[in-house]
VOPABA-653348 format. One line per field, with one value per atom (N, C-alpha, C): residue number from 1; atom name; y, x, z. Coordinates in steps of 0.001 Angstrom, whole numbers, plus 524288, in hexadecimal, padded with zeros to 5 digits. Example, Ala and Ser with C-alpha at 12.3 -4.5 7.8 and 13.67 -1.06 7.14 Angstrom:
REM residues 2
seq: 1 / 1 / 1 / 2 / 2 / 2
atom: N / CA / C / N / CA / C
y: 7E9C6 / 7EE6C / 7F31C / 7F736 / 7FBDC / 8001E
x: 83386 / 8300C / 83390 / 83232 / 83566 / 83264
z: 81E78 / 81E78 / 81E78 / 81BA8 / 81BE4 / 81EBE
REM end
This chain:
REM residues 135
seq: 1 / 1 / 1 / 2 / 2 / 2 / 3 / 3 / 3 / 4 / 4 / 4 / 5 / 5 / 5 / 6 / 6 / 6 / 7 / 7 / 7 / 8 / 8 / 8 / 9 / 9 / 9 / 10 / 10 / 10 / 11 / 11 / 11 / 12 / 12 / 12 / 13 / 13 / 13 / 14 / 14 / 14 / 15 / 15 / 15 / 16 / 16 / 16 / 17 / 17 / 17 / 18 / 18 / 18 / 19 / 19 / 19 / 20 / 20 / 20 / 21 / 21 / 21 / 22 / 22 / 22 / 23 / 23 / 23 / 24 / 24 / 24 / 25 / 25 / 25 / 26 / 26 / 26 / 27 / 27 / 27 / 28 / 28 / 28 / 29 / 29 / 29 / 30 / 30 / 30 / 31 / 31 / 31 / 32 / 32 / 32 / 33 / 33 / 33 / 34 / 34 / 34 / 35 / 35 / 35 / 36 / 36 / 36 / 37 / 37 / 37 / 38 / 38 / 38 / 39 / 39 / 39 / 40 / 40 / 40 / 41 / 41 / 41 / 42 / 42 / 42 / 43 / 43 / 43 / 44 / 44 / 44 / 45 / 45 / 45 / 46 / 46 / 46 / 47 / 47 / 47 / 48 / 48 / 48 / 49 / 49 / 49 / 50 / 50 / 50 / 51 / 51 / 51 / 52 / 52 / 52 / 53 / 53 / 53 / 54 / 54 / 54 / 55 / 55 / 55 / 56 / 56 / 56 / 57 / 57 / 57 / 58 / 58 / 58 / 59 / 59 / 59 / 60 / 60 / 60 / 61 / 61 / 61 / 62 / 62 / 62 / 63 / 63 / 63 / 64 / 64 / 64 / 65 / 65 / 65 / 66 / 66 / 66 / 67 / 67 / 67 / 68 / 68 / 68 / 69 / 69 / 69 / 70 / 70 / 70 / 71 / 71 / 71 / 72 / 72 / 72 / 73 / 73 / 73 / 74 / 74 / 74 / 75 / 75 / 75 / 76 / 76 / 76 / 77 / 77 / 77 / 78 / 78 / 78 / 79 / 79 / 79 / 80 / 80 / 80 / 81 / 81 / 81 / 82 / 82 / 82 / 83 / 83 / 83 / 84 / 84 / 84 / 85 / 85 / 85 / 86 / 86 / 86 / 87 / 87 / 87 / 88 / 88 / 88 / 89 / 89 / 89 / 90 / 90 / 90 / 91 / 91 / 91 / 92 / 92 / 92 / 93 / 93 / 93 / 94 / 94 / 94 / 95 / 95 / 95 / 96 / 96 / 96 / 97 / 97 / 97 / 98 / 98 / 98 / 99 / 99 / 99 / 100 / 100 / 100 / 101 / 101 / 101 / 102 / 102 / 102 / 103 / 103 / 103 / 104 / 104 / 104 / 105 / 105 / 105 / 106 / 106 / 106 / 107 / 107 / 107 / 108 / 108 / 108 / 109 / 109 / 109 / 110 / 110 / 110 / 111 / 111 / 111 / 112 / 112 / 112 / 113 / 113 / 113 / 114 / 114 / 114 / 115 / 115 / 115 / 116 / 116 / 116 / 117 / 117 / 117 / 118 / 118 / 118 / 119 / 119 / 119 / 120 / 120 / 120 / 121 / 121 / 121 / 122 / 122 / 122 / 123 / 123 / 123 / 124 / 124 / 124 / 125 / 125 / 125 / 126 / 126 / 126 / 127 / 127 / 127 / 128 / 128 / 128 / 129 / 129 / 129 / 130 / 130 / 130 / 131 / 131 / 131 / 132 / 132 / 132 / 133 / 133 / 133 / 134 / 134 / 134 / 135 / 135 / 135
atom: N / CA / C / N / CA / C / N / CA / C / N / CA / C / N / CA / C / N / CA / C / N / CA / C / N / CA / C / N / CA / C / N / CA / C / N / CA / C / N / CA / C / N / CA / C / N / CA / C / N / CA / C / N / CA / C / N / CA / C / N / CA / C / N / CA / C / N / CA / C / N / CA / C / N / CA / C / N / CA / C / N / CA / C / N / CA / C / N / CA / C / N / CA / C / N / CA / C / N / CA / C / N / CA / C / N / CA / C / N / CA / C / N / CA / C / N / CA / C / N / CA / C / N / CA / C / N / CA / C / N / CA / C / N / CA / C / N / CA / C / N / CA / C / N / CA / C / N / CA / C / N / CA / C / N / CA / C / N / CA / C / N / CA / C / N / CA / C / N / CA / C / N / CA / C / N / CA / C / N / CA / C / N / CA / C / N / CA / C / N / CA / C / N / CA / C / N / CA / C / N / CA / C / N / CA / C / N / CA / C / N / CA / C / N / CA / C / N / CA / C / N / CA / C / N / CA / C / N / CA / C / N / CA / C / N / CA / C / N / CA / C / N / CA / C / N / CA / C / N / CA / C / N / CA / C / N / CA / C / N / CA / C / N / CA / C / N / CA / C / N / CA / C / N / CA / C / N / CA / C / N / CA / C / N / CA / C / N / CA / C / N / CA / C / N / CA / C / N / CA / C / N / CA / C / N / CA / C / N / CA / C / N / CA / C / N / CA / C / N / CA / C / N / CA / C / N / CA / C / N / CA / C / N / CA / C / N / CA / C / N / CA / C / N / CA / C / N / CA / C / N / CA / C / N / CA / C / N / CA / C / N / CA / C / N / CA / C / N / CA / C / N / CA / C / N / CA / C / N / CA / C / N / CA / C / N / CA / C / N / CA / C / N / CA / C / N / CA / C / N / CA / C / N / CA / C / N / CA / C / N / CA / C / N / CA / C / N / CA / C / N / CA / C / N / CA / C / N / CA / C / N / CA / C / N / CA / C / N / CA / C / N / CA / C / N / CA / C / N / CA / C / N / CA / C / N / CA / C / N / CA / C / N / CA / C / N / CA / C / N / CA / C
y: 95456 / 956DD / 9539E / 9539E / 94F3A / 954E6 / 950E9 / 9549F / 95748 / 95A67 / 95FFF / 95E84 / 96039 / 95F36 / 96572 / 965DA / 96908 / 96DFF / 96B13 / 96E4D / 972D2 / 970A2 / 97265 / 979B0 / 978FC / 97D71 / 9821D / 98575 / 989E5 / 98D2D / 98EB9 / 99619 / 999A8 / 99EE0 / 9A0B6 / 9A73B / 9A7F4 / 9B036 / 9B043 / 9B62B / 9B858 / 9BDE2 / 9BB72 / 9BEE5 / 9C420 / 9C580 / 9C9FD / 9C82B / 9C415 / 9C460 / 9BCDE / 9B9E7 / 9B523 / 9B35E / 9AD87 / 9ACD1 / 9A96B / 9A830 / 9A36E / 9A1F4 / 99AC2 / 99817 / 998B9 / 998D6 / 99B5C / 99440 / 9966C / 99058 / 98E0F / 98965 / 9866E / 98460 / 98662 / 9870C / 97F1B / 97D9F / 97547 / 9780C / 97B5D / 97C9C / 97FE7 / 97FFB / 98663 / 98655 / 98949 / 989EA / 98E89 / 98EA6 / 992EF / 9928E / 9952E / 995F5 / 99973 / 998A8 / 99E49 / 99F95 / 9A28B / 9A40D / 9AA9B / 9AB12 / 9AC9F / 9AEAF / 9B45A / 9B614 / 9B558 / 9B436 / 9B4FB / 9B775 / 9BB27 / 9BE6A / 9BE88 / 9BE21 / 9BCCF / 9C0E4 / 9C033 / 9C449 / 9C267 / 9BE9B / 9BBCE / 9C11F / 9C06D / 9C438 / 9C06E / 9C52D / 9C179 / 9BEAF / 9C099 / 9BF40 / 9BA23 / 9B79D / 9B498 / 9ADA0 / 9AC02 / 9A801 / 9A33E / 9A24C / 99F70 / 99FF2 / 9A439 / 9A7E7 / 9A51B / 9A196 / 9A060 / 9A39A / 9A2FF / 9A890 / 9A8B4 / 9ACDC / 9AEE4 / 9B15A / 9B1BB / 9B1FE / 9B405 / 9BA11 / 9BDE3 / 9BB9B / 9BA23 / 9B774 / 9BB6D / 9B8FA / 9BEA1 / 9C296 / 9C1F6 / 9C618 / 9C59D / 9C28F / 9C11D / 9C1F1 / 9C388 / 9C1A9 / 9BD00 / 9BB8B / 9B8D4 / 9B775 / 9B453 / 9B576 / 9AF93 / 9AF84 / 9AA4C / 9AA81 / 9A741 / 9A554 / 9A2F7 / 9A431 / 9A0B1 / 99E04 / 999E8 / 9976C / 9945B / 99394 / 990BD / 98FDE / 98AA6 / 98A9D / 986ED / 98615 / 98248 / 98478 / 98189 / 983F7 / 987C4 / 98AC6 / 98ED9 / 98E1D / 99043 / 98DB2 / 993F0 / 99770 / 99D2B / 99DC4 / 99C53 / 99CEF / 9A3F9 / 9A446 / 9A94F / 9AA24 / 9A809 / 9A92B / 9A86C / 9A71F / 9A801 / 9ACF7 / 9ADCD / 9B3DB / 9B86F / 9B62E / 9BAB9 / 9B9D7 / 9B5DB / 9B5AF / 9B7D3 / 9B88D / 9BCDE / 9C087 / 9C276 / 9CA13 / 9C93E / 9C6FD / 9C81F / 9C9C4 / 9C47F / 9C4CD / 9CA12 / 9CA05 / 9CDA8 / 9D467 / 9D340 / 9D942 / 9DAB7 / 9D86A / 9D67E / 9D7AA / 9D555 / 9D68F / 9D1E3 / 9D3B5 / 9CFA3 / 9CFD7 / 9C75B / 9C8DC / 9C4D5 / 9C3F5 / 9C075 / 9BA4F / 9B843 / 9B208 / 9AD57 / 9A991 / 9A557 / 9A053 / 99DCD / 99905 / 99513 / 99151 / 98BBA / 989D3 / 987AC / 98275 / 97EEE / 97C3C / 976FF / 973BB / 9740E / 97379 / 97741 / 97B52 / 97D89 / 9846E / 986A4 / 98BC9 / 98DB6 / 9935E / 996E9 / 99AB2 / 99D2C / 9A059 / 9A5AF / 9AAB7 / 9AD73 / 9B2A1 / 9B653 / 9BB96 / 9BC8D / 9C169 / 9C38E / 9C290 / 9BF61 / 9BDCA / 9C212 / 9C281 / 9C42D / 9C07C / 9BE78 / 9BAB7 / 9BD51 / 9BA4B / 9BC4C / 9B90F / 9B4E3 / 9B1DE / 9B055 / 9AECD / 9AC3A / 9AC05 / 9A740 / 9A251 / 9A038 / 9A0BA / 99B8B / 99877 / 995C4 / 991BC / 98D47 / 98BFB / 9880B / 983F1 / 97E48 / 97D37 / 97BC0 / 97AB8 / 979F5 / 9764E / 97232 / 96D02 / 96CFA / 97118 / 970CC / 974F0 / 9765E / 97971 / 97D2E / 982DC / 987E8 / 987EF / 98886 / 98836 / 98D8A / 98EF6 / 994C1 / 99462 / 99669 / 99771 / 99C0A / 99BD6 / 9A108 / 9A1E7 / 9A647 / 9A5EE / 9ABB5 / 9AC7E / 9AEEE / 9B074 / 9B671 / 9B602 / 9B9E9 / 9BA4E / 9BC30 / 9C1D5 / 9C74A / 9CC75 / 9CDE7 / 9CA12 / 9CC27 / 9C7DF / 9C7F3 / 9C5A0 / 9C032 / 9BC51 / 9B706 / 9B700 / 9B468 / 9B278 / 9ACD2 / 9A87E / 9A3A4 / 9A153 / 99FD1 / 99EE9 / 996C0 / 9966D / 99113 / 98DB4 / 987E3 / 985E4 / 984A5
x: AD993 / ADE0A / ADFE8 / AE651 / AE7E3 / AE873 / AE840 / AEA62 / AF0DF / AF074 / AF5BD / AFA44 / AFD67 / B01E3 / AFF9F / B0094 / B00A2 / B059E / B0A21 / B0F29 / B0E3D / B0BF5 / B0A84 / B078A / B04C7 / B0072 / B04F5 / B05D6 / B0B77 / B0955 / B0BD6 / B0B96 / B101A / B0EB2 / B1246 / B1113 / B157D / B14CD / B1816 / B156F / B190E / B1E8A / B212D / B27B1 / B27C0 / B26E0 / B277F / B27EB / B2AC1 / B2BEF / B2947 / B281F / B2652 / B21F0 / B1F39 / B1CFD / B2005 / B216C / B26AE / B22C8 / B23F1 / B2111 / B21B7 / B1F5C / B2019 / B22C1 / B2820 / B2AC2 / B298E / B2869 / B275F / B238D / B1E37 / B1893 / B1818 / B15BF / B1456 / B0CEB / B093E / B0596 / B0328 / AFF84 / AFF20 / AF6AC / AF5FA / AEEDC / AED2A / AE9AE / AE840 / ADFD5 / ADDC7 / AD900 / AD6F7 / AD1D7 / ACEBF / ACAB2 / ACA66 / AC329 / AC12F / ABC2C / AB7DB / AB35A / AB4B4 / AAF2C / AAAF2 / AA781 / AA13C / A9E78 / A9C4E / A98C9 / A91CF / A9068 / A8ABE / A8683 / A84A4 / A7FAD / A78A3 / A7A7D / A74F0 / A711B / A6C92 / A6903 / A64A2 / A5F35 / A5BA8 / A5757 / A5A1E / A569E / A5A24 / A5D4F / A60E5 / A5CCD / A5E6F / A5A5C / A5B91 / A575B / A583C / A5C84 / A5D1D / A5FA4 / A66EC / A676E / A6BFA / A7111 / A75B4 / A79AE / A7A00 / A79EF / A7B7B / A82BB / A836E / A8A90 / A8A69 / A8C8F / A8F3D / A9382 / A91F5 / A972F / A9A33 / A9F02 / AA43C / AA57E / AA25A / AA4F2 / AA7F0 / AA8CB / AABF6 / AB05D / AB525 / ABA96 / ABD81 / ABE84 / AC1C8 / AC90C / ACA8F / AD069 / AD2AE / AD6EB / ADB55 / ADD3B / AE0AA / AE34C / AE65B / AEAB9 / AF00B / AF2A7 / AF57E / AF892 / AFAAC / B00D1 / B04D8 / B0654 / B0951 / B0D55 / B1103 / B15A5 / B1A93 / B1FC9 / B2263 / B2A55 / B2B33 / B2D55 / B2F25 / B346D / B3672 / B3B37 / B3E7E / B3D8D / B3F9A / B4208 / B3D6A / B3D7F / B3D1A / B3F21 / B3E17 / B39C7 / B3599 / B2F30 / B2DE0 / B313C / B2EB0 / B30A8 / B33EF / B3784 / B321D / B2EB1 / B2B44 / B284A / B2628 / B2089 / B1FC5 / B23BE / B269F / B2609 / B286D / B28F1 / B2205 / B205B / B18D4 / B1685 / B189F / B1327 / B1638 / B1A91 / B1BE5 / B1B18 / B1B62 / B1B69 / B13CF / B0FA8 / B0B83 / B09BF / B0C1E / B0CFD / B07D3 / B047B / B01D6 / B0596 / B0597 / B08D8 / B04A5 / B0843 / B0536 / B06A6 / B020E / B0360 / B0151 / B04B8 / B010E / B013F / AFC6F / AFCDC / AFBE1 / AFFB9 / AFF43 / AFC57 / AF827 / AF49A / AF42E / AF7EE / AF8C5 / AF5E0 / AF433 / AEFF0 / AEA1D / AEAD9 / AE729 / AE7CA / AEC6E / AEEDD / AEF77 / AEF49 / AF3BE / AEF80 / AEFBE / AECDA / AF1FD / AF1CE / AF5A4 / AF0E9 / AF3C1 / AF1D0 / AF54C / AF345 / AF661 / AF374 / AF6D5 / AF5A7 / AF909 / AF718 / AF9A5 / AFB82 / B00D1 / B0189 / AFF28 / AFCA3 / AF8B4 / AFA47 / AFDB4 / AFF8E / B05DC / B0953 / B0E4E / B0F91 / B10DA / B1130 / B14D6 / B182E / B1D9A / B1CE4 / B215B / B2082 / B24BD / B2629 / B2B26 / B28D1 / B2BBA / B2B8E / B304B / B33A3 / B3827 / B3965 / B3936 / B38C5 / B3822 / B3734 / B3328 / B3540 / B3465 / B355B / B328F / B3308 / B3057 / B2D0F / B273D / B2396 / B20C0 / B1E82 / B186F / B1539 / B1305 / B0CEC / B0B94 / B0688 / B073F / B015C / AFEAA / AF975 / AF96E / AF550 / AF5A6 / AF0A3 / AEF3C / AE8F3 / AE989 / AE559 / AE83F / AE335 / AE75B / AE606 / AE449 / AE362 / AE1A3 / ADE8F / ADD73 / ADCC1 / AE015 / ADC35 / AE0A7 / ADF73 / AE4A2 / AE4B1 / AE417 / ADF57 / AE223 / AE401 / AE694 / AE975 / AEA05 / AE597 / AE5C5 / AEC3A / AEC46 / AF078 / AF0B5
z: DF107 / DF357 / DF7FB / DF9BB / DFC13 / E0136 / E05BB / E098C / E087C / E0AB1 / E0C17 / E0F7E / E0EE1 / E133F / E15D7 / E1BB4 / E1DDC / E1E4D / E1D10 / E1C39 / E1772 / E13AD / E10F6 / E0F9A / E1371 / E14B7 / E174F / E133B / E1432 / E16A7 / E1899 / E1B30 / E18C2 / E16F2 / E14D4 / E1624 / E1633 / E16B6 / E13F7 / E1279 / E0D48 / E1021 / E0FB8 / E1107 / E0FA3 / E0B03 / E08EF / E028E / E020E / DFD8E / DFA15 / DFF7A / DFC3E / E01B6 / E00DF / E067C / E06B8 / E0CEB / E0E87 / E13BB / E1278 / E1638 / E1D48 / E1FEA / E2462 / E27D0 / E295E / E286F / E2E0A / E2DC1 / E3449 / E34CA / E3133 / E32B0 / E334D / E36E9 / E36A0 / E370C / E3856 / E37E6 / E3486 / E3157 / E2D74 / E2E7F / E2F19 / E2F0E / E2AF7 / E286A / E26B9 / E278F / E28C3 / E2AB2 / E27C8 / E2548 / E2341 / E26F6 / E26BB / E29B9 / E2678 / E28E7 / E260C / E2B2A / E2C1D / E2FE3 / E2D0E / E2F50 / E2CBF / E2DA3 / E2B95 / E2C95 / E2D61 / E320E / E33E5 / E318D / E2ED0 / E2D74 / E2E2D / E30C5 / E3334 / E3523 / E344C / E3733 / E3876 / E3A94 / E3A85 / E35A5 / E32BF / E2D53 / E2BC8 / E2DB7 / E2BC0 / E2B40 / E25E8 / E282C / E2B4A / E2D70 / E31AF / E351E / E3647 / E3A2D / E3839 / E3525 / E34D1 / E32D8 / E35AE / E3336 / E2E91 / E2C72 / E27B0 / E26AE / E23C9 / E2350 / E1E5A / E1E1D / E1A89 / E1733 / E11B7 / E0DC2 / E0EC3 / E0F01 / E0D8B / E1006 / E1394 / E17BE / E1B99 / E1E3D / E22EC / E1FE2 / E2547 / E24BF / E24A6 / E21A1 / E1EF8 / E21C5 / E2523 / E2714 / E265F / E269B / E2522 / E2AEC / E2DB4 / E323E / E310E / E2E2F / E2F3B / E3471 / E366F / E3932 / E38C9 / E3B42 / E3AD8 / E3F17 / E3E90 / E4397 / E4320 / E4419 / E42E8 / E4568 / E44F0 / E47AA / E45AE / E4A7A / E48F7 / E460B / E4120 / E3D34 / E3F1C / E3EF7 / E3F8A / E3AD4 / E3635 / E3030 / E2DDC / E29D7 / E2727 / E271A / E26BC / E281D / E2EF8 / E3154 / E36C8 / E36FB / E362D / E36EA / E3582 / E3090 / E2D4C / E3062 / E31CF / E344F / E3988 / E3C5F / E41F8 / E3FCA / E3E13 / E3AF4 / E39AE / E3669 / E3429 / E39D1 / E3D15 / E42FA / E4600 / E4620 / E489F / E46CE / E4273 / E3EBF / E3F65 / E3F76 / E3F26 / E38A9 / E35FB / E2FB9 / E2F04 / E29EA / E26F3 / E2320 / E22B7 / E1C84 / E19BA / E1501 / E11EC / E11BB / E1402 / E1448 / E0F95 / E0FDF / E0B45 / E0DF4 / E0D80 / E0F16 / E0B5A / E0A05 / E0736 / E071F / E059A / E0724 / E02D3 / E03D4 / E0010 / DFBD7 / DF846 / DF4A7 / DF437 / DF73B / DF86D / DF63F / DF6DC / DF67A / DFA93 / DF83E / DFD09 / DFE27 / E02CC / E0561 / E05BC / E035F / E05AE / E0717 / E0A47 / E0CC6 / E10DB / E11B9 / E18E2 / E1D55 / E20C7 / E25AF / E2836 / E2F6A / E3057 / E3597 / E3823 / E3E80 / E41D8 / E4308 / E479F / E4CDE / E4B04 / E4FEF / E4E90 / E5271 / E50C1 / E560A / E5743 / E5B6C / E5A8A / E5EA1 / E5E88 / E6420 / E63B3 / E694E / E6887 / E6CBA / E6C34 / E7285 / E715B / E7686 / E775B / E7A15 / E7E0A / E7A31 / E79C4 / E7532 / E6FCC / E6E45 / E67A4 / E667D / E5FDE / E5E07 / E5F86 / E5BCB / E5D9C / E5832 / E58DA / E5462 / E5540 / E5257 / E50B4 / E4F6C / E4EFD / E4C04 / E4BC1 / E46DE / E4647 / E43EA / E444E / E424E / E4022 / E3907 / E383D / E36B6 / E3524 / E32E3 / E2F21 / E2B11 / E26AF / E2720 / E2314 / E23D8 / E1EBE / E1A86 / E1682 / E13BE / E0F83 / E0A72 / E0A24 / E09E7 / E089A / E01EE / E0090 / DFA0A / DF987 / DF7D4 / DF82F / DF145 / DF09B / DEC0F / DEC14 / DE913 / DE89A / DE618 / DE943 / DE570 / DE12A
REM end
């Protein structure tokens, strides 16, 4: 496998009626993690931790950040953080597939300097069940 373009790696929320790329994004992250659950006692051998298969929680961390465009999806992604709506998100990953479920914005950040454009960011963490759907 050859390396990825980074442009590549989409962010998408779903509108109501399709998912539309969230427009501006020059950054995209997606993160898994996994609590673990300690069940070490003193019978453990050689006192070393022991760790419960399958039990811990399980969570995703979406983030973005790029110019603000004041696109038909910046418009949605205001109303989501603002409404405090989970919706349903999908993320691209370029030879790899798509990750979709409900996240919900847990962050949304703008900022301008005197000189530069006005850019965001935005971080999300997800409230349910992910689907991953190979390419």
């Amino acid at each position: 496998m050859s390396a990825q373009k980074g442009k590549d790696l989409l962010l998408k929320i779903d509108d109501g009626s399709a998912y539309v790329t969230v427009a501006g994004l020059r950054a995209r992250r997606l993160a898994f993690n996994a609590a673990a659950v300690d069940v070490t006692d003193a019978e453990s051998a050689g006192r070393w931790r022991e760790l419960l298969a399958g039990a811990g929680v399980q969570r995703a961390s979406l983030s973005g950040g790029g110019l603000f465009k004041d696109a038909t999806s910046d418009a949605l992604v205001r109303q989501v953080f603002f409404s405090g709506e989970i919706r349903s998100w999908q993320v691209m990953i370029p030879d790899f597939g798509t990750v979709t479920g409900p996240f919900q914005i847990v962050a949304l950040e703008y900022a301008g300097r005197h000189d530069g454009e006005v850019t965001f960011e935005m971080a999300l963490e997800s409230a349910g069940e992910l689907v991953f759907g190979a390419a």
